[in-house]
N, C-alpha and C positions, 0 to 999 in steps of 0.2 A: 373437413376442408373449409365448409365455413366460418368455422370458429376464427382459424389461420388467416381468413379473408377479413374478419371484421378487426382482429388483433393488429393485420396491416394497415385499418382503415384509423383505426386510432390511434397508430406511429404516425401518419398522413396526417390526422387533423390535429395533432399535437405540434405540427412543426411551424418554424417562422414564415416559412418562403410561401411568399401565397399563390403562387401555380402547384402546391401540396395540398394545401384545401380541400380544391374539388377533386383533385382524382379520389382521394378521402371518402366527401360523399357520395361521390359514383359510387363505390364498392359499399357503402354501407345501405344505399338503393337498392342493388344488384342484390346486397343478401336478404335485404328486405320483402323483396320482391320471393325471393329465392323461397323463403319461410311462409309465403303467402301473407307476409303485411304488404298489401295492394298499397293502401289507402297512403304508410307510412313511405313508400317506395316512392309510389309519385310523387308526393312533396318534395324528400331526399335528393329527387332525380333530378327535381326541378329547381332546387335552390344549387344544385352541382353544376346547372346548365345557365343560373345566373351569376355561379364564381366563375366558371371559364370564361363567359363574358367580360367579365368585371377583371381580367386576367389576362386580355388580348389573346384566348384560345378558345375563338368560335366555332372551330371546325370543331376541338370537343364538346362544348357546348352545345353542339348539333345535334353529336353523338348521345350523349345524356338525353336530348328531347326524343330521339328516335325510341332509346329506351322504356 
């Protein structure tokens, strides 16, 4: 299943529209995190919580920092 989630993650960061970005990096945070790369997760999470910013989607950008 994670495999399926990071394969989704990089159809997401492959695309033009850039509110696809970060839902992108969420999920490759989330699997990050998921495989125990801590360190790699938190940066992920955290550049996915400064594209929803960058995005006019703070409310996800939230989400990602709760993450």
């Amino acid at each position: 299943m994670l495999g399926v989630a990071q394969k989704d993650a990089s159809w997401l960061l492959a695309q033009p529209a850039p509110w696809m970005r970060p839902h992108g990096l969420m999920i490759v945070g989330a699997v990050s995190a998921a495989t125990g790369a801590s360190d790699r997760a938190i940066d992920v999470l955290g550049e996915a919580a400064a594209a929803f910013d960058d995005a006019a989607m703070r409310l996800c950008g939230a989400a990602a920092r709760r993450l």
